[in-house]
Backbone atoms as SQL, in Angstrom:
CREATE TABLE atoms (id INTEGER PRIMARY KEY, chain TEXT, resi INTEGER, resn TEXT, atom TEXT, x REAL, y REAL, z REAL);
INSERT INTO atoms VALUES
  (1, 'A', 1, 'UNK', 'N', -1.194, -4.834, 47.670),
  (2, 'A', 1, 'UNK', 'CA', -0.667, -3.500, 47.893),
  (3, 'A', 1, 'UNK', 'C', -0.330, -3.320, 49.362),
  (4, 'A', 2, 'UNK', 'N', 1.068, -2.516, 49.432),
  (5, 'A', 2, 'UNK', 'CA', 1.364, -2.467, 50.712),
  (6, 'A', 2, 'UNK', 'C', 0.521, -1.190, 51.647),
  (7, 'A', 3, 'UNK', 'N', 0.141, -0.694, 50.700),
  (8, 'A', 3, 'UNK', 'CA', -0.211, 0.876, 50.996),
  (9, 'A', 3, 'UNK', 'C', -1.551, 1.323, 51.373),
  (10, 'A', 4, 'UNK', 'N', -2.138, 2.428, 51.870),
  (11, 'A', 4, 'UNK', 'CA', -3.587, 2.435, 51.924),
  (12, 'A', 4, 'UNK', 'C', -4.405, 2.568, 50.909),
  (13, 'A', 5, 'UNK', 'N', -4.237, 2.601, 49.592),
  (14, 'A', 5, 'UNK', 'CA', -4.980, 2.539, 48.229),
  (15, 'A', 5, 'UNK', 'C', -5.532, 4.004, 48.242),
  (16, 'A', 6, 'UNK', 'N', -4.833, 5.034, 48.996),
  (17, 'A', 6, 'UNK', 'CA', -6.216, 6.449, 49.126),
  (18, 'A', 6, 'UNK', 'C', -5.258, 7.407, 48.088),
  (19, 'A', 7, 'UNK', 'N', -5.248, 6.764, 46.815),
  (20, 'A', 7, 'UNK', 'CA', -4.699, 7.734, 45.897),
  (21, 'A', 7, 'UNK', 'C', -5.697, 7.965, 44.593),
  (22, 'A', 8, 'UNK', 'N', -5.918, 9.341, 44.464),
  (23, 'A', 8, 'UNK', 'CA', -7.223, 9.563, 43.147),
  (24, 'A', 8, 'UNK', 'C', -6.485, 10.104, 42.247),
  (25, 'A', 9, 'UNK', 'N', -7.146, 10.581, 41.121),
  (26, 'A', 9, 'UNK', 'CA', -6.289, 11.460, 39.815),
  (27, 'A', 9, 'UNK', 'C', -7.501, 12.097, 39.122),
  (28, 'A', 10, 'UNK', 'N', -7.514, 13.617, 39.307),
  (29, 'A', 10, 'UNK', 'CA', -8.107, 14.303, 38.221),
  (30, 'A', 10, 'UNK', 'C', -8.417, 13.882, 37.258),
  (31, 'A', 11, 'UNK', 'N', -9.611, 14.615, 36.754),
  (32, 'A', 11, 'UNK', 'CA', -9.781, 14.084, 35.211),
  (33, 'A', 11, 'UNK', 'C', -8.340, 14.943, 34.283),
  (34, 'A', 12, 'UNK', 'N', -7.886, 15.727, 34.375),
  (35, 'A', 12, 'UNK', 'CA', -6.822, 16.682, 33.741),
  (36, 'A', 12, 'UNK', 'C', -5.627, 15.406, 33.868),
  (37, 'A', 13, 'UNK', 'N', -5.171, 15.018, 35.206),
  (38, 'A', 13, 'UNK', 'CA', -4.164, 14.104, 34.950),
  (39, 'A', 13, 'UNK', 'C', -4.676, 12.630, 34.129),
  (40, 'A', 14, 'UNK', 'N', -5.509, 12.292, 34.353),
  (41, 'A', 14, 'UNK', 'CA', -6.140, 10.439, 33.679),
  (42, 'A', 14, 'UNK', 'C', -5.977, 11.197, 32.217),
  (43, 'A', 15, 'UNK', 'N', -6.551, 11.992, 31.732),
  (44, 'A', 15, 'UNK', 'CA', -6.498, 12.595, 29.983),
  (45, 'A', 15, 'UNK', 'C', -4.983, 12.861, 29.900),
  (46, 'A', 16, 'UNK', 'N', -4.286, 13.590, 30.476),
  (47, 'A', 16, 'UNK', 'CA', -2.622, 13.258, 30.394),
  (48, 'A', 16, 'UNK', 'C', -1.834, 11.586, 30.236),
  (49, 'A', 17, 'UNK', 'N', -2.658, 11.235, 31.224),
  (50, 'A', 17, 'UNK', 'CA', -1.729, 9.927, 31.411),
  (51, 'A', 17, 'UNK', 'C', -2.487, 8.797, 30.272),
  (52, 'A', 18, 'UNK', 'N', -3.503, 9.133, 29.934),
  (53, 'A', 18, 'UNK', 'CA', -3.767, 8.737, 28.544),
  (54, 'A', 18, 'UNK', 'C', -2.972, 8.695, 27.335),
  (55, 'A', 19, 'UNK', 'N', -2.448, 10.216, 26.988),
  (56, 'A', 19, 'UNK', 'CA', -1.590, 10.595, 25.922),
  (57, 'A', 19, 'UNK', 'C', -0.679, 9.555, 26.557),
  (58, 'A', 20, 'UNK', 'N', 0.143, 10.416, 27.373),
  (59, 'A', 20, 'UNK', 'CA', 1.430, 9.441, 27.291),
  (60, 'A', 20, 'UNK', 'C', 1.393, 7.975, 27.612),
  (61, 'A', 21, 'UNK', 'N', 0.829, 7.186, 27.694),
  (62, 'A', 21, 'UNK', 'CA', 0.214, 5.742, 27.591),
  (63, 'A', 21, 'UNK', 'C', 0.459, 5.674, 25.737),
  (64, 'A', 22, 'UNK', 'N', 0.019, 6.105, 25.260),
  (65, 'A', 22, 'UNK', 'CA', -0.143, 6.071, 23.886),
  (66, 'A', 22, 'UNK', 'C', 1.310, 6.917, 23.430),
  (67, 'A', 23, 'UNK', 'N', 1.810, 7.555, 23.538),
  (68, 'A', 23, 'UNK', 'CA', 3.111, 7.316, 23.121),
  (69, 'A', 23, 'UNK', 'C', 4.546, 6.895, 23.896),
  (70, 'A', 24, 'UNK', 'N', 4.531, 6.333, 25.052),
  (71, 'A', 24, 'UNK', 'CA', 5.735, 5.175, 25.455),
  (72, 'A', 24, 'UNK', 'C', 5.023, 4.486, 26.259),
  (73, 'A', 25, 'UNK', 'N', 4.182, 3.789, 26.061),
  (74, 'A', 25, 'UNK', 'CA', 3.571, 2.632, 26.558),
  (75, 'A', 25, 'UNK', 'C', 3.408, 2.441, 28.127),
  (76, 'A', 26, 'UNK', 'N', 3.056, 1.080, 28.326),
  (77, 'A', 26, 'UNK', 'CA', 2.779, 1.163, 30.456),
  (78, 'A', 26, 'UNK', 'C', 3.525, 2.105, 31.174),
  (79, 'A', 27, 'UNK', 'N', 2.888, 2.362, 31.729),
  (80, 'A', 27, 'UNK', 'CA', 3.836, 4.058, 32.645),
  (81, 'A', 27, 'UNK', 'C', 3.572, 3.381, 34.137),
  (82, 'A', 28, 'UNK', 'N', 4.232, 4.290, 34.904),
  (83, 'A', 28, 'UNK', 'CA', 4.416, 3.911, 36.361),
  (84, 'A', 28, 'UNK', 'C', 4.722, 5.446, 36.979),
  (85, 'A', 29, 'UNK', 'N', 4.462, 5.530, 38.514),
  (86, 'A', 29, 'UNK', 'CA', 4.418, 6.718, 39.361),
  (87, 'A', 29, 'UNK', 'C', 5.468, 5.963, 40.273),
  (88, 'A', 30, 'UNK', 'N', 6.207, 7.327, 40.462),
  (89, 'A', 30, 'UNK', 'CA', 6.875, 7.523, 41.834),
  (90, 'A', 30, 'UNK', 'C', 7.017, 8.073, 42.432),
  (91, 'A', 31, 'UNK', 'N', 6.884, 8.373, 43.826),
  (92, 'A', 31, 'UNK', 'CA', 6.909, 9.681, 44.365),
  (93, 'A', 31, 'UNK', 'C', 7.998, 9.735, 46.185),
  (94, 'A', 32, 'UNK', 'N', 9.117, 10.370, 45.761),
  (95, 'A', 32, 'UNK', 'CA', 10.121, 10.428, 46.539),
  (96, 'A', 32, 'UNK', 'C', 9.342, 11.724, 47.825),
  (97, 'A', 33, 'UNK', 'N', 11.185, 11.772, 48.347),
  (98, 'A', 33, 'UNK', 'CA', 10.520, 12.388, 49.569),
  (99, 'A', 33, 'UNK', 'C', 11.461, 13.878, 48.825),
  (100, 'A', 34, 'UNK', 'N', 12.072, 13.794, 48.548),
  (101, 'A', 34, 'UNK', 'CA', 12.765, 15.318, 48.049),
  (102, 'A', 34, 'UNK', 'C', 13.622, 15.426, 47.007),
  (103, 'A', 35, 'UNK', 'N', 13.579, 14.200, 46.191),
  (104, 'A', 35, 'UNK', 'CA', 14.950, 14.849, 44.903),
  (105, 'A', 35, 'UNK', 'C', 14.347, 15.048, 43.659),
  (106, 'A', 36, 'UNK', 'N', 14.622, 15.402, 42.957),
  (107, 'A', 36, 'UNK', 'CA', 13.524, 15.880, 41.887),
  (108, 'A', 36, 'UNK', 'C', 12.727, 16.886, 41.409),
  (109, 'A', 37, 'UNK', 'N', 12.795, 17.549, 41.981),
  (110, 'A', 37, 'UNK', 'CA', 11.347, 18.568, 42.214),
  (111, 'A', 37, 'UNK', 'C', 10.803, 18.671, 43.106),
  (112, 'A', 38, 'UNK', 'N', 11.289, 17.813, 44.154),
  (113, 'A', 38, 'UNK', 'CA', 10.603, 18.202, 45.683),
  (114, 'A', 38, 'UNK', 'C', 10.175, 16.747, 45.907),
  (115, 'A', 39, 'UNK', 'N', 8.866, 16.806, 46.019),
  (116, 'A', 39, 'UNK', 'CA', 7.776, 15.699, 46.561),
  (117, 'A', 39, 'UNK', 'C', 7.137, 15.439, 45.644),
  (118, 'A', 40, 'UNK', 'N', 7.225, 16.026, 44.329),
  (119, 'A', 40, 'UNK', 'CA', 6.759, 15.355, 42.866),
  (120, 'A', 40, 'UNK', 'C', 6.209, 14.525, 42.470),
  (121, 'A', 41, 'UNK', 'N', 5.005, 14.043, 42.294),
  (122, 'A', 41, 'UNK', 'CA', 5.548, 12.662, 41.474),
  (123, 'A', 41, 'UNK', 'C', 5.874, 12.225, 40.050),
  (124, 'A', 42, 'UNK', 'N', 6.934, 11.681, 39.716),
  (125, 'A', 42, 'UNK', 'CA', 7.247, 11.303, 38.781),
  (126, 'A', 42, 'UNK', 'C', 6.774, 10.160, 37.858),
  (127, 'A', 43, 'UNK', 'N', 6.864, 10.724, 36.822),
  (128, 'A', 43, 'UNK', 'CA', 6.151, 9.431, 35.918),
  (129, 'A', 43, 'UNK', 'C', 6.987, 8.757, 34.629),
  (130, 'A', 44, 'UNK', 'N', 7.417, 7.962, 34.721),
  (131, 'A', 44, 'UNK', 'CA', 8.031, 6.863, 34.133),
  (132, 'A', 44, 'UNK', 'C', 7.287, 5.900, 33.026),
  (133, 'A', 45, 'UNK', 'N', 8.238, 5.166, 32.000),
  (134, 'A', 45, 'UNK', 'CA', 7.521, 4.090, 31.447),
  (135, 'A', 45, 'UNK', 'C', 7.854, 2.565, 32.849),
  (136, 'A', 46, 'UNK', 'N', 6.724, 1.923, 32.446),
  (137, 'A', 46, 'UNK', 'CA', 7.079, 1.033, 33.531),
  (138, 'A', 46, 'UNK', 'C', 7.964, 0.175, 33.576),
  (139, 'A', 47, 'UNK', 'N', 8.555, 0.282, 35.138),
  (140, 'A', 47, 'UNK', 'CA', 9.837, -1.041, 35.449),
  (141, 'A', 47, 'UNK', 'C', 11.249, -0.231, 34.770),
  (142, 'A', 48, 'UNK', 'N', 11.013, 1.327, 34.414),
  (143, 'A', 48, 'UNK', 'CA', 11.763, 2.538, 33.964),
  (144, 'A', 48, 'UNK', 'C', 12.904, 2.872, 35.666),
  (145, 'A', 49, 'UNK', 'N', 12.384, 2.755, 36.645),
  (146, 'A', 49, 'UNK', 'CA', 12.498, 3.203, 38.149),
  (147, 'A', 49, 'UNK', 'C', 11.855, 2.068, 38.832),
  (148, 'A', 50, 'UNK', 'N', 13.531, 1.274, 39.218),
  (149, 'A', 50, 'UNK', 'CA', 13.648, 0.177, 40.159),
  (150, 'A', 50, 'UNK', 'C', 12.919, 0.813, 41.759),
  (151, 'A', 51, 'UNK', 'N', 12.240, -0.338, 41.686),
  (152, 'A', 51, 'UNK', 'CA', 11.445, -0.396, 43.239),
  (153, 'A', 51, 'UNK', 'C', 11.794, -1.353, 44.167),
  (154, 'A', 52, 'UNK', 'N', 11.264, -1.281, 45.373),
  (155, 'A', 52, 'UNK', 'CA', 12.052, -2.122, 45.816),
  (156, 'A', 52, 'UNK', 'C', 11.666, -2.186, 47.549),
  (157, 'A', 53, 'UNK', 'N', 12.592, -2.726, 48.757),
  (158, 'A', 53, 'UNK', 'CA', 11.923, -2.743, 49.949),
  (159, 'A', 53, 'UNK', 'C', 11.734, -1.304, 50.237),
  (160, 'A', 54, 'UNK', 'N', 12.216, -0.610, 49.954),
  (161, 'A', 54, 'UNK', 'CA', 11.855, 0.555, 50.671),
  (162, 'A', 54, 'UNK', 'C', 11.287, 1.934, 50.253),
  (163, 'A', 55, 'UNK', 'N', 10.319, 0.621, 48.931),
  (164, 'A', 55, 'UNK', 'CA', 8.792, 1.836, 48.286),
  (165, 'A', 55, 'UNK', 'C', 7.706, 1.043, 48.876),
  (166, 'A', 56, 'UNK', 'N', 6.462, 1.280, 48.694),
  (167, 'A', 56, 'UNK', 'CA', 5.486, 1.001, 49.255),
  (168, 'A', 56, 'UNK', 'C', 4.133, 1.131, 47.633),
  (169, 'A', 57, 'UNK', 'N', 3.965, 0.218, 47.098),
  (170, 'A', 57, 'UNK', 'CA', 3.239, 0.416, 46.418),
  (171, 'A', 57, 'UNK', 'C', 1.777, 0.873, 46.958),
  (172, 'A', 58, 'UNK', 'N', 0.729, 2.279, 46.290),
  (173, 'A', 58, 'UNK', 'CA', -0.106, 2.754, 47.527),
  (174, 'A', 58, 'UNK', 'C', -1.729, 2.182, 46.290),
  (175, 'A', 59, 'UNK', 'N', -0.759, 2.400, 45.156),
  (176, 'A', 59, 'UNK', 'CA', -2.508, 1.953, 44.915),
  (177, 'A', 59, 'UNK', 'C', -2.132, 1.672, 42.947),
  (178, 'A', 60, 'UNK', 'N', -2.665, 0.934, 41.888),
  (179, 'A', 60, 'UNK', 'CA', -3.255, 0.599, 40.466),
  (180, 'A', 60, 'UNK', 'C', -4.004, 1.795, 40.280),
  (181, 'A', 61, 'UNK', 'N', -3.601, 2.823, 39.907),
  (182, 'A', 61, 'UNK', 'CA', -4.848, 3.563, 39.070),
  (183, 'A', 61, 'UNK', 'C', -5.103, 3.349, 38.085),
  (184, 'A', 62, 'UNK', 'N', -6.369, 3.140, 37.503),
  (185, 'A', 62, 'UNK', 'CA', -6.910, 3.007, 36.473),
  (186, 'A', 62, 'UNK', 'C', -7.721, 4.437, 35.616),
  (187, 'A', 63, 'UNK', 'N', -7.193, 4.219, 34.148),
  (188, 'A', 63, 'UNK', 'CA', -7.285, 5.256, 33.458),
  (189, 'A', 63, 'UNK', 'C', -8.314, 4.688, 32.236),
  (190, 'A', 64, 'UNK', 'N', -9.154, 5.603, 32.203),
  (191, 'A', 64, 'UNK', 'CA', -10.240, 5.317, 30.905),
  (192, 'A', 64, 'UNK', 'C', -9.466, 5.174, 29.597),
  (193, 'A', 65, 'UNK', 'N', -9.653, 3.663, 28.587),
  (194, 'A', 65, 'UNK', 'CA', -8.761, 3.889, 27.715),
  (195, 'A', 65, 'UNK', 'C', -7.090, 2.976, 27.554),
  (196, 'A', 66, 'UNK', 'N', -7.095, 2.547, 28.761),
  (197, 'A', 66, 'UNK', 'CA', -5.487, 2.765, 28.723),
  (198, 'A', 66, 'UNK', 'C', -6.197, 0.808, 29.740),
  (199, 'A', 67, 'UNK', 'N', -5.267, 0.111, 28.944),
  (200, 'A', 67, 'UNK', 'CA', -5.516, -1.703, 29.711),
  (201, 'A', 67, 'UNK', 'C', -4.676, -1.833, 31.149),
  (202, 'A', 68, 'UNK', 'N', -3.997, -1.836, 30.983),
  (203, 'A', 68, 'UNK', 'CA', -3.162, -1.665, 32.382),
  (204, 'A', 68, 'UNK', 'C', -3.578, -0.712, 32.992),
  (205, 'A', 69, 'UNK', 'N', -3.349, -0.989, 34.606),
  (206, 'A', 69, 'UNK', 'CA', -3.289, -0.090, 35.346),
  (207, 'A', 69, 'UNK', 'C', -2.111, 0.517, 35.532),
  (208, 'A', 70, 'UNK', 'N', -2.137, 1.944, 36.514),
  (209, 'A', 70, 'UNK', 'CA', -1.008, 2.363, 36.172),
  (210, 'A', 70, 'UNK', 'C', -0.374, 2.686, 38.333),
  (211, 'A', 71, 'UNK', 'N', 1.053, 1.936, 38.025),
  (212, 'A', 71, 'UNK', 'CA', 1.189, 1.971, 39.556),
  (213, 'A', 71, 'UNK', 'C', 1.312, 3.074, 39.836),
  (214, 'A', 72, 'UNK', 'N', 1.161, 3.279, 41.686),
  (215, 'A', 72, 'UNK', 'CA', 1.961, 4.896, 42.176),
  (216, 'A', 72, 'UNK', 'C', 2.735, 4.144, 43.410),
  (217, 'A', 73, 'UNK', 'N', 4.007, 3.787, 43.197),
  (218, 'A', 73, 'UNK', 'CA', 4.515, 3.932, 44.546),
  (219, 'A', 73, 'UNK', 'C', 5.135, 4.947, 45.205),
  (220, 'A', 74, 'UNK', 'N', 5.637, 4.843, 46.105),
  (221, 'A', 74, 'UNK', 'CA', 6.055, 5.780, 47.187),
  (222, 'A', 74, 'UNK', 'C', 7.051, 5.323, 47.838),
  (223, 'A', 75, 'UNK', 'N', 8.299, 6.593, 48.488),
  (224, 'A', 75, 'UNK', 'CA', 9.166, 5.904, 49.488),
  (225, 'A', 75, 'UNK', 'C', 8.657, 5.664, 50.472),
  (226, 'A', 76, 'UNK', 'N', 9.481, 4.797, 51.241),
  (227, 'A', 76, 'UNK', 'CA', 8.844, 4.310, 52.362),
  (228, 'A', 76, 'UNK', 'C', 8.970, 5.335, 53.519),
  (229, 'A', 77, 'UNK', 'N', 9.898, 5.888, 53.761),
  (230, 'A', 77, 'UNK', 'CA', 10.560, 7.424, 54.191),
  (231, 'A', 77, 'UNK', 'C', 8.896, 8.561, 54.357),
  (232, 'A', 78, 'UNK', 'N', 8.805, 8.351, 52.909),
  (233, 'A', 78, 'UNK', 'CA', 7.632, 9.597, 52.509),
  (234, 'A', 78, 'UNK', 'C', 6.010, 8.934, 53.127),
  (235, 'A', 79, 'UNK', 'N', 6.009, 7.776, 52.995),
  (236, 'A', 79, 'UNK', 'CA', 4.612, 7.017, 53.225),
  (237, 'A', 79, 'UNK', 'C', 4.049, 7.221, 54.815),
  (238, 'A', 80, 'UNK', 'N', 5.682, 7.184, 55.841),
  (239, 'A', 80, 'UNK', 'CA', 5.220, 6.921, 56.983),
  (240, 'A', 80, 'UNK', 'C', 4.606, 9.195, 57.435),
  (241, 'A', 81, 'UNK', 'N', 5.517, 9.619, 56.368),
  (242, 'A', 81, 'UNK', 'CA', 5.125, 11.286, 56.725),
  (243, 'A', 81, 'UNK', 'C', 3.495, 11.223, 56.014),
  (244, 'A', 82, 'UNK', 'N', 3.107, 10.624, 55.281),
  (245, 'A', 82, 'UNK', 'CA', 1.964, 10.663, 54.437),
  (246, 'A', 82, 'UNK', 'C', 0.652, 10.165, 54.814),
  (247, 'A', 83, 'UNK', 'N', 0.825, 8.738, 55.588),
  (248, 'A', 83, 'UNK', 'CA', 0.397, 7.484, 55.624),
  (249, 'A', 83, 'UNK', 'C', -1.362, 7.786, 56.276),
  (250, 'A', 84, 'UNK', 'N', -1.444, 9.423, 56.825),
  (251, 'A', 84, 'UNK', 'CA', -2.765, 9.445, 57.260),
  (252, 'A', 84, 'UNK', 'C', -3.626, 10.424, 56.005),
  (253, 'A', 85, 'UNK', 'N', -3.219, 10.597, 55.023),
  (254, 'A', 85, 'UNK', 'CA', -3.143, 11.302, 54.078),
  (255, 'A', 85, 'UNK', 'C', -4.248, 10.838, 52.765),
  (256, 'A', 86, 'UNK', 'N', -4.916, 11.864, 52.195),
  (257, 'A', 86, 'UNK', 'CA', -5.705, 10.770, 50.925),
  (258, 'A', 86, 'UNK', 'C', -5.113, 11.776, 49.942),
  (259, 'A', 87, 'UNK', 'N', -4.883, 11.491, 49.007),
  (260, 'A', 87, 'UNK', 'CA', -3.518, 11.947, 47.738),
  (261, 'A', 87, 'UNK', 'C', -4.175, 11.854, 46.829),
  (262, 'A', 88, 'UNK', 'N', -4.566, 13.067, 45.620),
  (263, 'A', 88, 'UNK', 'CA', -4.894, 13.113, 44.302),
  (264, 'A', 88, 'UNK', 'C', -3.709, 13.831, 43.410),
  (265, 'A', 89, 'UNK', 'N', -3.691, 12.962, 42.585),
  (266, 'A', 89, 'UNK', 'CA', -3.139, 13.281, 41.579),
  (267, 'A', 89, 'UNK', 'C', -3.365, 14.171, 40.680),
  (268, 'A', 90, 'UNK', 'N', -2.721, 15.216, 40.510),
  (269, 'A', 90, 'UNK', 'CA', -2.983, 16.817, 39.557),
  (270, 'A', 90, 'UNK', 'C', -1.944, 16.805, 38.499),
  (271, 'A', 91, 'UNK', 'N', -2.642, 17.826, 37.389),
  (272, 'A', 91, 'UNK', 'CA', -1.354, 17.991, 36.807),
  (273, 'A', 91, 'UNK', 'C', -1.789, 19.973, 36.708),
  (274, 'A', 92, 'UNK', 'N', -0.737, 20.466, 36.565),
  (275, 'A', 92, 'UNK', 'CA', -0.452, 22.121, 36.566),
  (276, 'A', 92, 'UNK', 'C', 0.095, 22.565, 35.486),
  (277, 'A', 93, 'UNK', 'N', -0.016, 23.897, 34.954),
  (278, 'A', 93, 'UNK', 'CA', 1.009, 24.542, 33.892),
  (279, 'A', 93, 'UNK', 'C', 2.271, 24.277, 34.610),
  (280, 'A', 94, 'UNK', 'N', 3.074, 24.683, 33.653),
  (281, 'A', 94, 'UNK', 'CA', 4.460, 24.594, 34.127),
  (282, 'A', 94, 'UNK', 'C', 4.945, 23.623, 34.205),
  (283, 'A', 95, 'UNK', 'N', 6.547, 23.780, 33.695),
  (284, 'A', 95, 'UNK', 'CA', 7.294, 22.514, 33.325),
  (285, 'A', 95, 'UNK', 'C', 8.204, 22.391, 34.736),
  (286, 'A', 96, 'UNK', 'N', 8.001, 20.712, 35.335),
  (287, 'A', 96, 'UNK', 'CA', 8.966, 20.658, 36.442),
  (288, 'A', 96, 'UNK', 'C', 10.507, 20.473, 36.498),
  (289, 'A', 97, 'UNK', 'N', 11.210, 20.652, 37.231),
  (290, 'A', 97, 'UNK', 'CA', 12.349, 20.139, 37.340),
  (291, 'A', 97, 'UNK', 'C', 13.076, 18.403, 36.778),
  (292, 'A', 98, 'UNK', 'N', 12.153, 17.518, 37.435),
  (293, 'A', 98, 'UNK', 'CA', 12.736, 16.041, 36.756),
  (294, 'A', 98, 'UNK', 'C', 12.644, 15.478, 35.719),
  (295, 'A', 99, 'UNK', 'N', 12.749, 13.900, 35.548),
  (296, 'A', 99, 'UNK', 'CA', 12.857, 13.418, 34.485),
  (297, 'A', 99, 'UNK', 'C', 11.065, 12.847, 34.318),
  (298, 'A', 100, 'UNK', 'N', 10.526, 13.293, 34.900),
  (299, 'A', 100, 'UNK', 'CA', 9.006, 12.831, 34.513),
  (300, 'A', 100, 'UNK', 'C', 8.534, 13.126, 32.969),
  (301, 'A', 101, 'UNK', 'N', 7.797, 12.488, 32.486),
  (302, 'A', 101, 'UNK', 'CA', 7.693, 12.061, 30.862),
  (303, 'A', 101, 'UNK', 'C', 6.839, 13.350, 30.628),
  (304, 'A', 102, 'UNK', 'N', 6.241, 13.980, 31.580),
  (305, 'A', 102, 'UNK', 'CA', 5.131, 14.953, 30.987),
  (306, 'A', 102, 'UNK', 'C', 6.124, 16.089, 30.474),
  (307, 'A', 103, 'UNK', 'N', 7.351, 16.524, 31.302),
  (308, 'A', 103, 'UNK', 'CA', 8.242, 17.351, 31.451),
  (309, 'A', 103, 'UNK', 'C', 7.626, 18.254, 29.647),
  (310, 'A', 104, 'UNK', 'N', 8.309, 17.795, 28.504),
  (311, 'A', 104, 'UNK', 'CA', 8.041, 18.010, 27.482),
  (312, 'A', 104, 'UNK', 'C', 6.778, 18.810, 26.831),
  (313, 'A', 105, 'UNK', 'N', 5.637, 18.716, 27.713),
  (314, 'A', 105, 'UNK', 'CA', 3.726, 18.754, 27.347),
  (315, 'A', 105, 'UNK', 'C', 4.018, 20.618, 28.286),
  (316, 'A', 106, 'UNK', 'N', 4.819, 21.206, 28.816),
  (317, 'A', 106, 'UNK', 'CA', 5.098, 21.771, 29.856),
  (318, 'A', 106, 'UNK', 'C', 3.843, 22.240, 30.428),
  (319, 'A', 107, 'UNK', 'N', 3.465, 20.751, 31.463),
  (320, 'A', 107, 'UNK', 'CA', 2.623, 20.529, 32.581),
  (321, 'A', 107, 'UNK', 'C', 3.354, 19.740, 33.726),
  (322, 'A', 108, 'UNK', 'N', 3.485, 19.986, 34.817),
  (323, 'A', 108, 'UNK', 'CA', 3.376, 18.347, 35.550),
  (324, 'A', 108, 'UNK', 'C', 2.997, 18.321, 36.797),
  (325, 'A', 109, 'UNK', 'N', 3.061, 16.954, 37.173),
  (326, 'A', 109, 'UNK', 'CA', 1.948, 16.370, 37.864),
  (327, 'A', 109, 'UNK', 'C', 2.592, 16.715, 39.099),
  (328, 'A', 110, 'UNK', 'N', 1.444, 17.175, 40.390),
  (329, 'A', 110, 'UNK', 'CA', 1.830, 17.266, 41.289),
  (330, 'A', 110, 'UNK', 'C', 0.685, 16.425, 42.344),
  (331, 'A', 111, 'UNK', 'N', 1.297, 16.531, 43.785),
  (332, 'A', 111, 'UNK', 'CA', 0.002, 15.819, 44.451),
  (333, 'A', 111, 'UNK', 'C', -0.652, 16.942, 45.213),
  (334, 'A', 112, 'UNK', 'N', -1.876, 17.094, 45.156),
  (335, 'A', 112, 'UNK', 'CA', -3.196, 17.283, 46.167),
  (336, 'A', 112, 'UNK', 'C', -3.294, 16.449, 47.826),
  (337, 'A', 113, 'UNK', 'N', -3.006, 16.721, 48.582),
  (338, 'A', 113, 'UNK', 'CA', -3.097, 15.778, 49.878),
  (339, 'A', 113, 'UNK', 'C', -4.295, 16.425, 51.048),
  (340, 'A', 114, 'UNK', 'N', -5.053, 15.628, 51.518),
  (341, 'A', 114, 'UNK', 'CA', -5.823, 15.731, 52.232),
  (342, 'A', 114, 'UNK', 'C', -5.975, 14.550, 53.490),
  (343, 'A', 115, 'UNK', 'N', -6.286, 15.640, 54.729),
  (344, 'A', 115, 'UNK', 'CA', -6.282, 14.386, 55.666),
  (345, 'A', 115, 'UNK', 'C', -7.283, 13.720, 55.703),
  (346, 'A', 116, 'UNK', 'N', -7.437, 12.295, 55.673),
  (347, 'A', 116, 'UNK', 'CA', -7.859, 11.204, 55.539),
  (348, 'A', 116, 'UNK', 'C', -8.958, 11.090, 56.750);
């Protein structure tokens, strides 16, 4: 991992990302610097959202239940604004703007950030 690994997830999001594990299979995180919904992160089936030099994979979360881990990368843009940062993963009422898979459940996931 290129990243500092300081990313957590609620129990509310791991029980989300459970379901949808179980209906479209390995999932993956991304989290841009502004299109989408803002600073969002988005959630994908995996290898759904090409990555590449200029994401930063930050950490494998692992979800009770679910065999794979599940990535979160990041732009690289967003990592260096972030990079002193420890990041949990939430999910909220309300349906977001992008193409994130929860969109549908109308919840989605946002980040929690704290300085590190």
């Amino acid at each position: 991992m290129d990243g500092t690994g300081c990313v957590e997830m609620t129990d509310a999001a791991a029980e989300l990302l459970g379901r949808l594990r179980s209906a479209h299979g390995p999932l993956m995180f991304h989290q841009s610097g502004g299109c989408c919904d803002g600073s969002a992160p988005m959630c994908y089936p995996a290898g759904e959202f090409r990555t590449g030099a200029s994401d930063v994979l930050l950490a494998e979360l692992r979800v009770a239940g679910v065999d794979e881990p599940v990535p979160f990368w990041m732009s690289r843009s967003q990592y260096e604004l972030w990079r002193h940062t420890r990041l949990v993963v939430d999910v909220v009422e309300g349906r977001g703007s992008g193409f994130s898979l929860e969109a549908p459940e109308g919840v989605r996931f946002l980040i929690r950030s704290y300085l590190a």
